[in-house]
KEKE-3310 file (N, C-alpha, C; in steps of 0.2 Angstrom, whole numbers, plus 5000, padded with zeros to 4 digits):
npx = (4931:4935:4936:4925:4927:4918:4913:4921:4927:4919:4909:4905:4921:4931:4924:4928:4941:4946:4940:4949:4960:4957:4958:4970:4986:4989:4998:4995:5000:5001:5002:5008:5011:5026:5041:5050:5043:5044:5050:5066:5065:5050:5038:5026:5009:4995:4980:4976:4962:4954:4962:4974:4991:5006:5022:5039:5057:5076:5089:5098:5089:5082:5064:5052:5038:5018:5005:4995:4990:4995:5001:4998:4988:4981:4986:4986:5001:5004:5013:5022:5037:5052:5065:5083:5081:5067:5049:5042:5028:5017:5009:5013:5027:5031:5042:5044:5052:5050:5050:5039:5027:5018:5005:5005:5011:5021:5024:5024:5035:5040:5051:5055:5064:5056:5043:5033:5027:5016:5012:4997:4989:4979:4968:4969:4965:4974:4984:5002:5015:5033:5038:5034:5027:5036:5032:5040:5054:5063:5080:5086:5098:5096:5085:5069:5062:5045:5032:5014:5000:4982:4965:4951:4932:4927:4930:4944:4944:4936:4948:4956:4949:4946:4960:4962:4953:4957:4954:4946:4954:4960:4947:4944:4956:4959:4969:4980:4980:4981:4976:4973:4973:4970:4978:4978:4983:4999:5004:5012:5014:5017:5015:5002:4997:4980:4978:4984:4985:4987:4993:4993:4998:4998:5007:5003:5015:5017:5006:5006:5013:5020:5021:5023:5021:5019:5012:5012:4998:4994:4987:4993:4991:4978:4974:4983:4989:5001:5007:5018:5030:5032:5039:5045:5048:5055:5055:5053:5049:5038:5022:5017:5003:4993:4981:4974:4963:4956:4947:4928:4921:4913:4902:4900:4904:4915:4933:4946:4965:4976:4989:5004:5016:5028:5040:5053:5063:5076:5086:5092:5103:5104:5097:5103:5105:5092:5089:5099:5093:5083:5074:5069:5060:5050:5041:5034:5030:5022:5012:5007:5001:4992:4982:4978:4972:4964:4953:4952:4947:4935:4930:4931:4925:4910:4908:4908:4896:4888:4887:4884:4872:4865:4866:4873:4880:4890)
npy = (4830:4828:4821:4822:4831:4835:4828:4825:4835:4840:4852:4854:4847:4856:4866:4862:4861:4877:4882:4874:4881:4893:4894:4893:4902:4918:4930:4940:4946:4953:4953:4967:4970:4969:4967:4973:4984:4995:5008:5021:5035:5039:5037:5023:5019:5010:5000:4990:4981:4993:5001:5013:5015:5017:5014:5017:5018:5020:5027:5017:5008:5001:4996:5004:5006:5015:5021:5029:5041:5059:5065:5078:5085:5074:5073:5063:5051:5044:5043:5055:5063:5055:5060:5060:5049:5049:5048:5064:5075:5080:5092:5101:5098:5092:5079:5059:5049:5036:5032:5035:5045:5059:5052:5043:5029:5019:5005:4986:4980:4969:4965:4953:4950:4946:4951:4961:4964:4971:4971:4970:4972:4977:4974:4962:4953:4944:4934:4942:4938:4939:4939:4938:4921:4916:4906:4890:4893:4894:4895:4913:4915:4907:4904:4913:4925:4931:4943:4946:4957:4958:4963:4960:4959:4952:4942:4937:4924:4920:4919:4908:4900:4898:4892:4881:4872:4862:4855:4861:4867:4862:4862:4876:4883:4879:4882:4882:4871:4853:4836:4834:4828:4823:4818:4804:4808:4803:4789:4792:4794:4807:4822:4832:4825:4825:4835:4838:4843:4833:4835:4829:4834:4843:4857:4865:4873:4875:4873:4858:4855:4850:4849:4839:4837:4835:4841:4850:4857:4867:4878:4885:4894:4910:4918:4911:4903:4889:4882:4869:4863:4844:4835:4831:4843:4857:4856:4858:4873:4885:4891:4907:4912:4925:4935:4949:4958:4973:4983:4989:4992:5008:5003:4996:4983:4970:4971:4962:4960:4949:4943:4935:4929:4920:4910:4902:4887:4876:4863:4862:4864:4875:4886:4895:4904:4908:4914:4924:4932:4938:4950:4951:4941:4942:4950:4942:4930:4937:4941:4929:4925:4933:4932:4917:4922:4932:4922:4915:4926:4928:4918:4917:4930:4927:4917:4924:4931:4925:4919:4930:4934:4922:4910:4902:4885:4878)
npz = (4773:4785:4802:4814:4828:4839:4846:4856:4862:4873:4880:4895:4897:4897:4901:4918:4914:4912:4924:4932:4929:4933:4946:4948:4958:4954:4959:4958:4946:4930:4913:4901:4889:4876:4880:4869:4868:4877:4877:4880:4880:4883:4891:4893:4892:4899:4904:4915:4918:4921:4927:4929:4922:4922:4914:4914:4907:4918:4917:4917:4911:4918:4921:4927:4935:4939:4946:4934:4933:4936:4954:4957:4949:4941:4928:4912:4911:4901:4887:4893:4893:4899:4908:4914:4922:4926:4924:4917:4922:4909:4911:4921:4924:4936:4942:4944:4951:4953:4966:4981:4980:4988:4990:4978:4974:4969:4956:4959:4945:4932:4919:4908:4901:4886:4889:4897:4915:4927:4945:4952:4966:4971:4962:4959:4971:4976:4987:4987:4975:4975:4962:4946:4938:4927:4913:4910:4897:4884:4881:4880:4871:4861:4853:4842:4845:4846:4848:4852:4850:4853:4852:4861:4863:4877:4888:4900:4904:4892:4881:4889:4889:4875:4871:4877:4871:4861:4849:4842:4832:4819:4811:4812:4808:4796:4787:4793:4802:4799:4803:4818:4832:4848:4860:4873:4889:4896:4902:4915:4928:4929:4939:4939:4927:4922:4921:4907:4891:4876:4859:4843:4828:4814:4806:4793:4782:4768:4754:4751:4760:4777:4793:4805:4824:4840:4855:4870:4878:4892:4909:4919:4927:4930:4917:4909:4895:4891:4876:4872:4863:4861:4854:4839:4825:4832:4844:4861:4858:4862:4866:4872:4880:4885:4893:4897:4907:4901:4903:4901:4890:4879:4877:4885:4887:4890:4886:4885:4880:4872:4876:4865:4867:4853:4858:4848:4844:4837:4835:4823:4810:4802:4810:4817:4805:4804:4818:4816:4807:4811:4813:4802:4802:4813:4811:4798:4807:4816:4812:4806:4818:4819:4811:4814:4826:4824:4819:4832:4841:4837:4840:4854:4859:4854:4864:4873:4872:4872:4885:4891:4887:4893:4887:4884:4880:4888)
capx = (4933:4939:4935:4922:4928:4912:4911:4930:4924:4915:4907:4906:4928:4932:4924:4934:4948:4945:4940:4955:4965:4955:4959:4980:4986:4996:5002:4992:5002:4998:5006:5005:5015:5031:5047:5050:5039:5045:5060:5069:5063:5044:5032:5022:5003:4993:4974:4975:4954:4951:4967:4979:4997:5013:5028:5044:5065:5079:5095:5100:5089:5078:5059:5048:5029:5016:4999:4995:4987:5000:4999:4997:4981:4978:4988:4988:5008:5006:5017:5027:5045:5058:5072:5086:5078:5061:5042:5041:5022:5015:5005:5015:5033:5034:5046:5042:5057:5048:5048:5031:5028:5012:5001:5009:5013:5026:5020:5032:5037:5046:5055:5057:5065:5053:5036:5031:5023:5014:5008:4992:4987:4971:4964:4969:4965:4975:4991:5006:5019:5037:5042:5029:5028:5035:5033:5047:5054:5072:5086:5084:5101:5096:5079:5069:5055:5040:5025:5007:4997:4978:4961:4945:4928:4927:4934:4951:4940:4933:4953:4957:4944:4949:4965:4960:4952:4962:4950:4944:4960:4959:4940:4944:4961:4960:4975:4987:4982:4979:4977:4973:4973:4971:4979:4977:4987:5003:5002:5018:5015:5019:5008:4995:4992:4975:4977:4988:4981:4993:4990:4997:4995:5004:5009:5005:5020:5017:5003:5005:5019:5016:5029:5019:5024:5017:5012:5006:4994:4993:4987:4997:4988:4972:4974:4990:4990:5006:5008:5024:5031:5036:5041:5046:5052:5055:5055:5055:5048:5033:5018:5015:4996:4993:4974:4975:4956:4957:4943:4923:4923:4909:4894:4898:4909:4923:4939:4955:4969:4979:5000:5007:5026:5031:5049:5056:5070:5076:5093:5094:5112:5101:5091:5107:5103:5086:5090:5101:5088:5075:5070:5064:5056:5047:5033:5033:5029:5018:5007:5005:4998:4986:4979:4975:4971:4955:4945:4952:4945:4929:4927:4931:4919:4903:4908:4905:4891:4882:4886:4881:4864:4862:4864:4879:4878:4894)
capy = (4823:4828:4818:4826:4832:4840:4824:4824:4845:4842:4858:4851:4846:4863:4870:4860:4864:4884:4881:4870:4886:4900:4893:4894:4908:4921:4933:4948:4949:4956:4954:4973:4970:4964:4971:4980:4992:5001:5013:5025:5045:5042:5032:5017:5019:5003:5000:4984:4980:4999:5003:5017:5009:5020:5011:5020:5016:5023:5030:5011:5004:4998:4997:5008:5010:5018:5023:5032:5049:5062:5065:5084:5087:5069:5073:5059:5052:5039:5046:5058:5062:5055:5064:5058:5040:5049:5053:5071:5076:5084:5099:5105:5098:5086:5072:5056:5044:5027:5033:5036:5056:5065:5046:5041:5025:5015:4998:4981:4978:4966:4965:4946:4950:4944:4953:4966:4962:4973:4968:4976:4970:4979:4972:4954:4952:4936:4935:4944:4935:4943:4938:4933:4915:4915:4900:4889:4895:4890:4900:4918:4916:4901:4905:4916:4927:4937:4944:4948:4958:4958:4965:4957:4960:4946:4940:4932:4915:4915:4919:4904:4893:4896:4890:4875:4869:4862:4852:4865:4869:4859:4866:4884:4886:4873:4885:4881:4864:4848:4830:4836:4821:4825:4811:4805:4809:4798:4787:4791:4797:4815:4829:4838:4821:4824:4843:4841:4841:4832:4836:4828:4838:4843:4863:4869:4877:4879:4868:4851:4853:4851:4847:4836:4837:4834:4847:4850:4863:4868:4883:4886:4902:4909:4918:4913:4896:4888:4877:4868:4856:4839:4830:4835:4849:4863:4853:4866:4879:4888:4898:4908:4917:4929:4937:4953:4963:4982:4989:4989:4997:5012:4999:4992:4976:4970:4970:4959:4961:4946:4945:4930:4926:4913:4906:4895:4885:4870:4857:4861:4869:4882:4889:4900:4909:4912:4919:4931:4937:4938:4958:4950:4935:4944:4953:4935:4929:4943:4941:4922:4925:4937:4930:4912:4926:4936:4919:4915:4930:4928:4912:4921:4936:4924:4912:4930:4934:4919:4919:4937:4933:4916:4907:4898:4877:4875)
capz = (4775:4792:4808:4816:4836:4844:4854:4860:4865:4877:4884:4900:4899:4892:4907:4920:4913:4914:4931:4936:4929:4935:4954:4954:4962:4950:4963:4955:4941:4923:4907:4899:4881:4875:4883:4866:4869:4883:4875:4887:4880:4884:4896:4892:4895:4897:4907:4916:4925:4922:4933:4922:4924:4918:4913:4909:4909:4919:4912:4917:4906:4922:4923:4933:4935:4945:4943:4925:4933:4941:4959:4955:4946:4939:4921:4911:4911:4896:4883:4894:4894:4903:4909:4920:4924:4930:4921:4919:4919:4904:4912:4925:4925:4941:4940:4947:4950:4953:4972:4982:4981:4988:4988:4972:4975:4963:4957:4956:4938:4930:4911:4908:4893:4882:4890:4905:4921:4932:4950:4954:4972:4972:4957:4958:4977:4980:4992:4981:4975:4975:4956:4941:4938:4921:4912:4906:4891:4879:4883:4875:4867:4856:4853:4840:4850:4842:4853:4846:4853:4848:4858:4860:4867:4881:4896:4898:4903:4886:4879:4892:4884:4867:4870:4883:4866:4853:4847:4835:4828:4810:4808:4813:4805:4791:4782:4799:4804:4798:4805:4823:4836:4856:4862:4881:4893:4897:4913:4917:4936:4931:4941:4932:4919:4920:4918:4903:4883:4873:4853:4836:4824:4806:4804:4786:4780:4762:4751:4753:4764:4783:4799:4811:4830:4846:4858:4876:4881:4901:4909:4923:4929:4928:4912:4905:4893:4885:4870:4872:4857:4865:4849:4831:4824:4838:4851:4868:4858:4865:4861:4878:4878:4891:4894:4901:4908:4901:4907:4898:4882:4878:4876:4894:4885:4893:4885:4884:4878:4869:4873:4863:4862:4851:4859:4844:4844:4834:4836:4816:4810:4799:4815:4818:4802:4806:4821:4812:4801:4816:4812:4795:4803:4817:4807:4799:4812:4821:4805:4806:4826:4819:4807:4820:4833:4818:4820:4837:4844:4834:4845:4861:4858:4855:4867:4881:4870:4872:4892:4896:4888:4896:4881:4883:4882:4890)
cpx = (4936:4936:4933:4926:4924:4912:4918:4930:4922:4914:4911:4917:4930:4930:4928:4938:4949:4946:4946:4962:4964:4956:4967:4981:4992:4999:5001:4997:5001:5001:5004:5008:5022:5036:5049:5046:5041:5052:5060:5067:5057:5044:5029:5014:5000:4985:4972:4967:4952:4958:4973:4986:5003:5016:5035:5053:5069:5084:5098:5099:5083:5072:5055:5040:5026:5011:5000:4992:4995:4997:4997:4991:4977:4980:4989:4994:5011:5009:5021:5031:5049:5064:5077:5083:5070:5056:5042:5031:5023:5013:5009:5024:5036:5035:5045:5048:5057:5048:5043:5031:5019:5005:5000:5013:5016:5023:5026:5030:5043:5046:5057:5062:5064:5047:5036:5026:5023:5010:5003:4988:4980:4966:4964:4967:4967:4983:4997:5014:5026:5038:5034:5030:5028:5036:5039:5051:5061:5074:5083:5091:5100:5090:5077:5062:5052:5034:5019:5004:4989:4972:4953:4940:4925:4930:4940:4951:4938:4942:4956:4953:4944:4955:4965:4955:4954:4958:4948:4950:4959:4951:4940:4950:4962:4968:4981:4989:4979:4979:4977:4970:4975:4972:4977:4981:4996:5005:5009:5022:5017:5014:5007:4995:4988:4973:4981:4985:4986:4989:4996:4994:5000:5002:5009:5010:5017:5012:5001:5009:5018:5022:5024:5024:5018:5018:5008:5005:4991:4991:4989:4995:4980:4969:4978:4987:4996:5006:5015:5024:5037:5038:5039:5048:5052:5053:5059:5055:5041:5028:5015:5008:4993:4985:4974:4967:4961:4952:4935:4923:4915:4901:4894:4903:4913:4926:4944:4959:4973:4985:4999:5012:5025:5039:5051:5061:5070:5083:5096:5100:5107:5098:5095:5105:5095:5085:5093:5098:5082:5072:5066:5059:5051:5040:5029:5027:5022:5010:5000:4999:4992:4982:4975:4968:4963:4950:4945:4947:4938:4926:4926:4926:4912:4902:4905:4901:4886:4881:4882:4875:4861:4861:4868:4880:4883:4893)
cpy = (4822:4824:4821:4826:4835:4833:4823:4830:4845:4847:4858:4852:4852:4868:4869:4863:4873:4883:4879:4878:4892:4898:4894:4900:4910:4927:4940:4951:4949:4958:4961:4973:4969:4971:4975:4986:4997:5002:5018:5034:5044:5037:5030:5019:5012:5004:4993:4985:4987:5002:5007:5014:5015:5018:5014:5015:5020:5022:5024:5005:4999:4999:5000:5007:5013:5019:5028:5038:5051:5066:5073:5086:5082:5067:5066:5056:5046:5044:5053:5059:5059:5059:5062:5053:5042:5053:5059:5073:5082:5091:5102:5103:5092:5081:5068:5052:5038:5027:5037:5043:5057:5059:5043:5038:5022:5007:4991:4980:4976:4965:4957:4944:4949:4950:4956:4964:4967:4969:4973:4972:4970:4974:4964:4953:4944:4940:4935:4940:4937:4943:4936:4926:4915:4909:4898:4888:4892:4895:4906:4915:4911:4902:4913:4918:4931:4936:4950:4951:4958:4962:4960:4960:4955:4946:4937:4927:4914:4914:4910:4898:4890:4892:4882:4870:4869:4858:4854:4868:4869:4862:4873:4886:4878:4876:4887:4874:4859:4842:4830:4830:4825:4818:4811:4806:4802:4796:4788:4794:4806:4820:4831:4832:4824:4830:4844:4840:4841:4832:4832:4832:4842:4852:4863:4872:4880:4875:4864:4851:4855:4847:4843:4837:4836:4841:4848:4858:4863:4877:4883:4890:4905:4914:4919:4904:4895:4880:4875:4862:4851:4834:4832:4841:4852:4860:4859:4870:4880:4895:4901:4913:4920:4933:4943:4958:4970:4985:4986:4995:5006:5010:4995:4985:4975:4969:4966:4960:4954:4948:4940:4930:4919:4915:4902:4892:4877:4870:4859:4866:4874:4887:4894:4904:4911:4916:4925:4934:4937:4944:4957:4945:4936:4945:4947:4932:4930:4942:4934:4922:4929:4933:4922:4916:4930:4928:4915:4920:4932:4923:4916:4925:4932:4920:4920:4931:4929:4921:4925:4937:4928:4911:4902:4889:4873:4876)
cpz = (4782:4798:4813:4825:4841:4850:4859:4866:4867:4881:4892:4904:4900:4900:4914:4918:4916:4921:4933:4935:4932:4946:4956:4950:4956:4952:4960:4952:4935:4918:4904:4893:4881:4877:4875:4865:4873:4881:4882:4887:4883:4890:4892:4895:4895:4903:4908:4922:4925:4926:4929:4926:4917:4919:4908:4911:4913:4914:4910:4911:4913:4923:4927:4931:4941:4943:4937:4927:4939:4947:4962:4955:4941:4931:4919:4908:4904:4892:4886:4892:4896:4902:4916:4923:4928:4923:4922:4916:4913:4908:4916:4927:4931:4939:4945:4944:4953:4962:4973:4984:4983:4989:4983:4974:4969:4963:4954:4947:4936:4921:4912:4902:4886:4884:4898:4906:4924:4937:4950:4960:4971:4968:4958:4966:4980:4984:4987:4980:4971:4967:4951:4940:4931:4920:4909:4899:4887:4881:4878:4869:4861:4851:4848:4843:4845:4847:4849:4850:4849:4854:4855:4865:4869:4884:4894:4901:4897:4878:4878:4886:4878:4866:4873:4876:4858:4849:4841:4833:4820:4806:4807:4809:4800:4785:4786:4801:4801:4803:4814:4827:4844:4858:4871:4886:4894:4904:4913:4925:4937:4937:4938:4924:4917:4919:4911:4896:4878:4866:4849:4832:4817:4805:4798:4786:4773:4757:4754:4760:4773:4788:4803:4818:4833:4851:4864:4878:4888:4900:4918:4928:4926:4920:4908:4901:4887:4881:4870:4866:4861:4860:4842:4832:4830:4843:4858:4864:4862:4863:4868:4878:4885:4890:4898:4900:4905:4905:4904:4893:4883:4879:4882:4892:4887:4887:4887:4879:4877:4868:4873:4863:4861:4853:4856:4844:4841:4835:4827:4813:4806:4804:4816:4814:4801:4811:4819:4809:4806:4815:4807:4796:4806:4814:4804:4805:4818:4816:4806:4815:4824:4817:4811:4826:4830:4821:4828:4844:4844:4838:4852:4863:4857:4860:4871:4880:4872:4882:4894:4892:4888:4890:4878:4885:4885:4899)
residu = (UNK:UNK:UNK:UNK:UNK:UNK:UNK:UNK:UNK:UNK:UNK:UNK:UNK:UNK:UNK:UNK:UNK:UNK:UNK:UNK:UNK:UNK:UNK:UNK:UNK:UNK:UNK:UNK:UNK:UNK:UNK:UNK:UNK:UNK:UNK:UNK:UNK:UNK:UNK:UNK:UNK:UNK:UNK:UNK:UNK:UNK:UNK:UNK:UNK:UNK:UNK:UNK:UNK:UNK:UNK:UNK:UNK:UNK:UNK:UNK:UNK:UNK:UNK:UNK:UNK:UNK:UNK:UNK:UNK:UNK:UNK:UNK:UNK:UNK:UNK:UNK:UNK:UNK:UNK:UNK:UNK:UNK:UNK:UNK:UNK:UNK:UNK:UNK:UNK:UNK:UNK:UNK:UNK:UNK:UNK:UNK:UNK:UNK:UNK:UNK:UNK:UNK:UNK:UNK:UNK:UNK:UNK:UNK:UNK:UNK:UNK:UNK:UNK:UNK:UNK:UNK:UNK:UNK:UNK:UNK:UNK:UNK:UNK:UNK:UNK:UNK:UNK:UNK:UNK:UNK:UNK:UNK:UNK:UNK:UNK:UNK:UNK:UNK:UNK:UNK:UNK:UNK:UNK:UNK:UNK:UNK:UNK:UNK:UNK:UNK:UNK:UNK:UNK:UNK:UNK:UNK:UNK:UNK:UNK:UNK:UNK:UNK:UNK:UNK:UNK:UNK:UNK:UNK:UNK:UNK:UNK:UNK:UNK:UNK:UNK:UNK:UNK:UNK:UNK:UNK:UNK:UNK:UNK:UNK:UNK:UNK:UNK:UNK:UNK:UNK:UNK:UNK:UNK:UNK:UNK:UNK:UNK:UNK:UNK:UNK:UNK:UNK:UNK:UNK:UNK:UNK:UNK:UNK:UNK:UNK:UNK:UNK:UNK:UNK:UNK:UNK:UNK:UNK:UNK:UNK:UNK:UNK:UNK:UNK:UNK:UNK:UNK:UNK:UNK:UNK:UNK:UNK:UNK:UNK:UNK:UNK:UNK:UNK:UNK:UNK:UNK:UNK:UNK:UNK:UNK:UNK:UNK:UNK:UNK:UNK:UNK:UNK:UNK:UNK:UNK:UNK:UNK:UNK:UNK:UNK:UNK:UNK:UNK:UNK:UNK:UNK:UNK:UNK:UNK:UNK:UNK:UNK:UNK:UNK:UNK:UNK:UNK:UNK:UNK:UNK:UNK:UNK:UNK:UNK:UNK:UNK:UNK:UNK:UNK:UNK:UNK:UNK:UNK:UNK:UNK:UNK:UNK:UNK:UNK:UNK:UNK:UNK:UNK:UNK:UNK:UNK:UNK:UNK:UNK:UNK:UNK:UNK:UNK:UNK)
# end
C-alpha cells in the first residue's frame, strides 16, 4: 500500500548529487574507525586505497601514525607493541616514535573523540588541509555515540549514492521506516537549498509504534554523508557515514569500508539515564546500523556491479 518513489528517484538526480559531492575538497583526509579502537599497548593496522597506515598512542594518550611497513626490512607494524609512547617492531626491535627515521615518514592524525582521521597526501591528490572538516555534531558531553563499522565490495560513490537516496528507505527497510516523504527544500535563502534533502519520515521503535521527525541529508565531502534530525524527537542528533577506499580485494573488486557514528541527543529529562547505561546501549545500537547497513550494502555492491559491467541506468 506504500506510494510508489521510483519517479521522485530519479537516476539522473541521484547522480547530480554524488557529483555535486564528489567535487568538495576534503583535504586528503580518511576516516580509519572509531576513536575506541586505538588502545595504548599495541598499534592499530588499517589500509586506506592500498596504503598500509599504523596507528598507535603515546604514554599521553596522543595519536600517532605512519606508514604500516618498518623502515628496517618492511615488518609489518599492525598489532606491534608500544612501549614508552613509541611502535616497537615485531622482527627486529626498532622503536619508531611518531618522528621521520631512515625515510619513515609520520603521517598527520587526528582523534576527534568520536572517529580517527588519517591525512594521506599521496593518495587523495588535492591541496592538504591542516585539520579534518569534521562535521557538526552535539556536544560529546550530552550526547550518546556508537560507531559501525561494516565492508562492502564497491566504491565509496556507490556508498555515497546509497545514502543521497532516501527515497528507498520505506521499500529497503520497511522494519525501520515508514511513511517516507522527501519534502522540497525550504526557500529560505540558505546556501546549499538545492543541495539539501529534507525527509519526514516515522522511526519504527517497536510494532505499531513509530516517532516521526524530520531530517536533512547533505554531503559535505566526497565520501562522507550526514543525516541530521531537524524536527522531532532528537532534534541535532546525527547519523555521520564516512566511505573509506581499502584497496581491491583478491578478485580485483574494490573494497570500502563503512564508519557510521550515530551522535544522539534529546531535550527529554530521561536521556540522562540513557547515557548512563551507554555500554549497554552501544551494541544496541551497533546492531541496529548493521542490520540497515546487510541490505544497504547489498544496494551499494550491485549498484558497482551494474557500473563495471556497463550496465548501469543511472
Amino acid at each position: 500500500e506504500q506510494e510508489p518513489t521510483w519517479r521522485a528517484a530519479a537516476p539522473a538526480r541521484i547522480a547530480e548529487a554524488v557529483k555535486r559531492a564528489q567535487s568538495r575538497p576534503w583535504g586528503n583526509w580518511y576516516v580509519v574507525g572509531a576513536s575506541s579502537t586505538l588502545g595504548r599497548g599495541r598499534a592499530l593496522g588499517r589500509v586506506v586505497g592500498g596504503v598500509e597506515v599504523v596507528l598507535w598512542r603515546d604514554a599521553e594518550g596522543r595519536p600517532h601514525a605512519g606508514p604500516g611497513a618498518c623502515p628496517h626490512l618492511g615488518a609489518p607494524l599492525a598489532g606491534a607493541p608500544v612501549c614508552a609512547g613509541a611502535v616497537v617492531c615485531p622482527w627486529h626491535g626498532l622503536a619508531l616514535d611518531g618522528t621521520p627515521f631512515a625515510g619513515w615518514v609520520p603521517l598527520p592524525v587526528v582523534d576527534d573523540g568520536t572517529l580517527l582521521w588519517v591525512r594521506l597526501d599521496a593518495l587523495g591528490g588535492e591541496p592538504p588541509l591542516p585539520a579534518p572538516p569534521v562535521p557538526r555534531r552535539p556536544p560529546r558531553e550530552g550526547a550518546l555515540t556508537a560507531v559501525y563499522t561494516g565492508l562492502g565490495r564497491c566504491e565509496p560513490e556507490d556508498v555515497v549514492a546509497n545514502r543521497l537516496d532516501p527515497w528507498h528507505g520505506a521499500w529497503l527497510h520497511p522494519y525501520s521506516f515508514v511513511d517516507l516523504r522527501v519534502l522540497p527544500p525550504p526557500d529560505d535563502g540558505s546556501a546549499g537549498d538545492e543541495e539539501r534533502l529534507l525527509v519526514e519520515v516515522s522511526f519504527r521503535v517497536a510494532g505499531r509504534l513509530v516517532v516521526p521527525v524530520r531530517a536533512e541529508f547533505s554531503a559535505p565531502g566526497p565520501r562522507t554523508v550526514v543525516m541530521r534530525i531537524v524536527a522531532g524527537e532528537g532534534v541535532g542528533s546525527v547519523v555521520e557515514t564516512h566511505a573509506t577506499p581499502l584497496g581491491p580485494d583478491a578478485g580485483g573488486r574494490p573494497r570500502t569500508a563503512v564508519v557510521e557514528a550515530v551522535v544522539a541527543t534529546s531535550r527529554r529529562p530521561g536521556f540522562a539515564l540513557a547515557r548512563a547505561c551507554a555500554p549497554l546501549l552501544r551494541p544496541a545500537l551497533r546492531a541496529t546500523a548493521a542490520r540497515l547497513w546487510r541490505d544497504d550494502l547489498a544496494y551499494a555492491e550491485r549498484r558497482w556491479w551494474l557500473r563495471a559491467t556497463g550496465r548501469w541506468p543511472g
